[in-house]
C-alpha positions in Angstrom: 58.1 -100.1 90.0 56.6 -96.7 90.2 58.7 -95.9 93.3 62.2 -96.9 91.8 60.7 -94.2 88.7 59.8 -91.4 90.7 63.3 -91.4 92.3 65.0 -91.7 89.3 63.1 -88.9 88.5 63.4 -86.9 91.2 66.8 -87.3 91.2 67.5 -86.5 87.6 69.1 -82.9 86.8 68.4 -82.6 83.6 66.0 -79.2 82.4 63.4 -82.4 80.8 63.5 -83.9 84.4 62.6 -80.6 86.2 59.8 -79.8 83.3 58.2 -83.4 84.2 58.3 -82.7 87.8 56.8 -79.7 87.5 53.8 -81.1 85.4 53.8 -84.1 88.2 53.9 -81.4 90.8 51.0 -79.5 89.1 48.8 -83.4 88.8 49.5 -84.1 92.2 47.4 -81.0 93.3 49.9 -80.8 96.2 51.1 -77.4 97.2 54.7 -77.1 97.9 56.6 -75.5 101.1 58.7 -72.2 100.1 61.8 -73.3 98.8 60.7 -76.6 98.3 60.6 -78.1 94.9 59.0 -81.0 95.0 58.6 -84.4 97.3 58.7 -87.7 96.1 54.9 -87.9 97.3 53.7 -85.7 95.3 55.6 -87.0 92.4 54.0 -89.9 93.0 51.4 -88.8 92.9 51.2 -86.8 89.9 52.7 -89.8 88.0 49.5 -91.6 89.0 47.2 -89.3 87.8 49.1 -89.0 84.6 49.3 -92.7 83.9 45.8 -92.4 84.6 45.0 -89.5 81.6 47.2 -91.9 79.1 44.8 -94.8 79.8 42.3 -92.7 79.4 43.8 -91.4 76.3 43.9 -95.0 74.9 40.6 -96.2 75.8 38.1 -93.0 74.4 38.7 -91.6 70.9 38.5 -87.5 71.2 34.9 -87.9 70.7 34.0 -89.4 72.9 36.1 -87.2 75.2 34.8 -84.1 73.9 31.5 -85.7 74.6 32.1 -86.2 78.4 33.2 -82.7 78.4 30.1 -81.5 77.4 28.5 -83.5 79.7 30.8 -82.3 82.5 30.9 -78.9 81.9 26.4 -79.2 82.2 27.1 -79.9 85.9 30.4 -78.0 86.6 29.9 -74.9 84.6 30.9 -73.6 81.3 35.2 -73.2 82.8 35.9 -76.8 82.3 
């Protein structure tokens, strides 16, 4: 299921299609080769991570987020 959306995705030309690919692109933490937009990897990829945030999203009010942030940003430094 995720395959058949990241190629519809990917081969979407619409200017929404090529925003979310860019955020998937940015998610995926992959770097891209010159002239190369994206791969369906790192799509992938980046959709994972996103589904990931949304269930996230669902299952901690902001709280509790901002909480964990706190938290975090005692052991990764005030940038978080």
């Amino acid at each position: 299921m995720a395959c058949v959306t990241v190629w519809a995705i990917a081969a979407d030309k619409s200017k929404e299609a090529a925003e979310l690919k860019l955020f998937l692109i940015k998610l995926s933490g992959r770097q891209m080769r010159h002239k190369k937009e994206f791969t369906n990897p790192a799509l992938l990829s980046g959709l994972w991570a996103f589904l990931s945030m949304l269930e996230i999203m669902d299952a901690y009010s902001q709280e509790e987020l901002d909480s964990l942030k706190a938290t975090a940003q005692q052991f990764l430094g005030k940038d978080v």
